[in-house]
C-alpha positions as CSV (number, residue, x, y, z in Angstrom):
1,X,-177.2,-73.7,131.1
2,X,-176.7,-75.3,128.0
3,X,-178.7,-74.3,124.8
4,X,-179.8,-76.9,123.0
5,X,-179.3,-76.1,119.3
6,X,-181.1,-77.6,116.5
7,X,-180.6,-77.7,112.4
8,X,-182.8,-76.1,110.3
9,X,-183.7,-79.4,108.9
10,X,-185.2,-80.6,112.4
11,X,-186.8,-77.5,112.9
12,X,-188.6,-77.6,109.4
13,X,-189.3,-81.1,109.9
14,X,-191.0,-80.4,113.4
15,X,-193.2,-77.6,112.1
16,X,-194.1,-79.6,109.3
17,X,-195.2,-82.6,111.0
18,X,-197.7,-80.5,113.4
19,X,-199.2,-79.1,110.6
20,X,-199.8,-82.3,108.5
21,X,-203.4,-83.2,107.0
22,X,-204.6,-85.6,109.0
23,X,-207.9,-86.9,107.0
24,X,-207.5,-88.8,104.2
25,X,-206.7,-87.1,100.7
26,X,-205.3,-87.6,97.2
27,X,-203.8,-85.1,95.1
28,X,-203.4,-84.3,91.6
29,X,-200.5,-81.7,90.5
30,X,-200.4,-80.4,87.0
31,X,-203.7,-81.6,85.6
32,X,-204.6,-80.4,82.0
33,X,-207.9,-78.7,83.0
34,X,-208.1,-74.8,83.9
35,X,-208.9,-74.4,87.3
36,X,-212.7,-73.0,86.5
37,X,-213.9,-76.1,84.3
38,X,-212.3,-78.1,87.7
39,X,-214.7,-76.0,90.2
40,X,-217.3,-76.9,88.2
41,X,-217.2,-80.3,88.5
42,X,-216.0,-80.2,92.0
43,X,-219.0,-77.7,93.7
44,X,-221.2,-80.7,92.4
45,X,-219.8,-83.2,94.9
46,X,-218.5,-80.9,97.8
47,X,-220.3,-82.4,100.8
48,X,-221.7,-85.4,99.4
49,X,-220.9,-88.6,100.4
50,X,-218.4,-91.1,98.6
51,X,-221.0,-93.1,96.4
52,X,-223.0,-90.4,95.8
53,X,-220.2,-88.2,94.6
54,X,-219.1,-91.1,92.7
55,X,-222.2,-91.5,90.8
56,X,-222.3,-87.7,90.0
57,X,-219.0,-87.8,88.6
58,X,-219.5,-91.1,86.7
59,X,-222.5,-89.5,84.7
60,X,-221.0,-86.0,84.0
61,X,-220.4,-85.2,80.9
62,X,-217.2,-82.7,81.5
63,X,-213.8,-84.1,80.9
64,X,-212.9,-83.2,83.8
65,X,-215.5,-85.6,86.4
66,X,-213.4,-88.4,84.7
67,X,-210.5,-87.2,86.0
68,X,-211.5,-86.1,89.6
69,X,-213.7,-89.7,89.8
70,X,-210.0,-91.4,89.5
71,X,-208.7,-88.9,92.1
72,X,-211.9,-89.2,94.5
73,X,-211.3,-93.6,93.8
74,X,-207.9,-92.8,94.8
75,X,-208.6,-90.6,98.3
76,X,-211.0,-93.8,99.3
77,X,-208.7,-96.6,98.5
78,X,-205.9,-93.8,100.9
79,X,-208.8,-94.1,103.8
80,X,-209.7,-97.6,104.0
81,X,-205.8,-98.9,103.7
82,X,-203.6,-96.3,105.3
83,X,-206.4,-94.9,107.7
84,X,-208.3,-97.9,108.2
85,X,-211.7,-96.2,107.8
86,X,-214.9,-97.5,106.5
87,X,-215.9,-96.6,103.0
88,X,-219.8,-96.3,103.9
89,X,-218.5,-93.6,106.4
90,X,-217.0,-91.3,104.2
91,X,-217.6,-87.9,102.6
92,X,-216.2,-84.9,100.4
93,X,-214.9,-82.7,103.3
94,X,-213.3,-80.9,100.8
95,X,-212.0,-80.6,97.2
96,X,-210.3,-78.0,95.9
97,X,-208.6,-76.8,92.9
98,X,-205.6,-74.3,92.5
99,X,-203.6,-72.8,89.7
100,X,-200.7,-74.6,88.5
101,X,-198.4,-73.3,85.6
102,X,-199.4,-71.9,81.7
103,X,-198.1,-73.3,78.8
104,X,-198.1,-70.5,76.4
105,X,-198.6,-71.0,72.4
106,X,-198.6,-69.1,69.7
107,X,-201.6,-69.3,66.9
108,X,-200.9,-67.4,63.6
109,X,-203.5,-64.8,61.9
110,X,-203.6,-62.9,59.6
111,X,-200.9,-60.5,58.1
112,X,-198.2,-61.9,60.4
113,X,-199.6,-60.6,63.4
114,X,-199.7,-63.7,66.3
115,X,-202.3,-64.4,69.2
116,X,-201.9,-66.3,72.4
117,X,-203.0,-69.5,73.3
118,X,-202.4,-70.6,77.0
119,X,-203.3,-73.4,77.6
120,X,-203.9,-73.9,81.4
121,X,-203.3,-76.5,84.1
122,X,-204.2,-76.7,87.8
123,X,-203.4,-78.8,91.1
124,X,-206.1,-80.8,92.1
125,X,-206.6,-81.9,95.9
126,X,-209.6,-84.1,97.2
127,X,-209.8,-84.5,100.9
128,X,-212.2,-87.0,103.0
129,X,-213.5,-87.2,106.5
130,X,-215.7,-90.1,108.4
131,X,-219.1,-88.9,109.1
């Protein structure tokens, strides 16, 4: 009996495509907003549906609901063309935002001594579902 051998590559591919995200989503990587300012923002519209979320986010005052309102526009206009979904339908299943990398910078003080600035960016991930 002959063993049927496959390539890495196939077997990576295989696992990945079982595991992909079916829902509608967009995704932000390496947004200049630390995570915590992002989860405030994003707790506010967890649940809520599209154009109430949007209206949330439009009237925020954070820096960072302009951002994520892009990002939610983005996840819709995903739904209706790839998924063919109806926009009236949708809702935040989820939104979630994780650590990306720290630029670190230097501020000078007094008697030569130097503190550390970091200055901190996350990945930003909004994900929608039909109700």
């Amino acid at each position: 009996m002959e063993k049927e051998i496959k390539h890495r590559s196939q077997i990576k591919r295989n696992r990945n495509r079982d595991n992909r995200e079916t829902r509608p989503f967009a995704k932000l990587s390496y947004a200049r907003i630390p995570v915590q300012k992002a989860c405030f923002v994003m707790d506010a519209i967890r649940g809520k549906d599209v154009e109430t979320a949007l209206a949330i986010l439009q009237y925020n005052p954070r820096y960072a609901s302009s951002v994520i309102y892009k990002l939610l526009n983005s996840a819709v206009a995903n739904a209706e063309n790839n998924k063919g979904m109806n926009r009236s339908n949708l809702y935040v299943a989820e939104c979630t935002a994780s650590n990306g990398p720290i630029m670190k910078r230097i501020q000078p003080r007094a008697q030569g001594r130097a503190y550390r600035i970091n200055k901190r960016m996350s990945h930003l991930t909004v994900v929608l579902d039909e109700r």
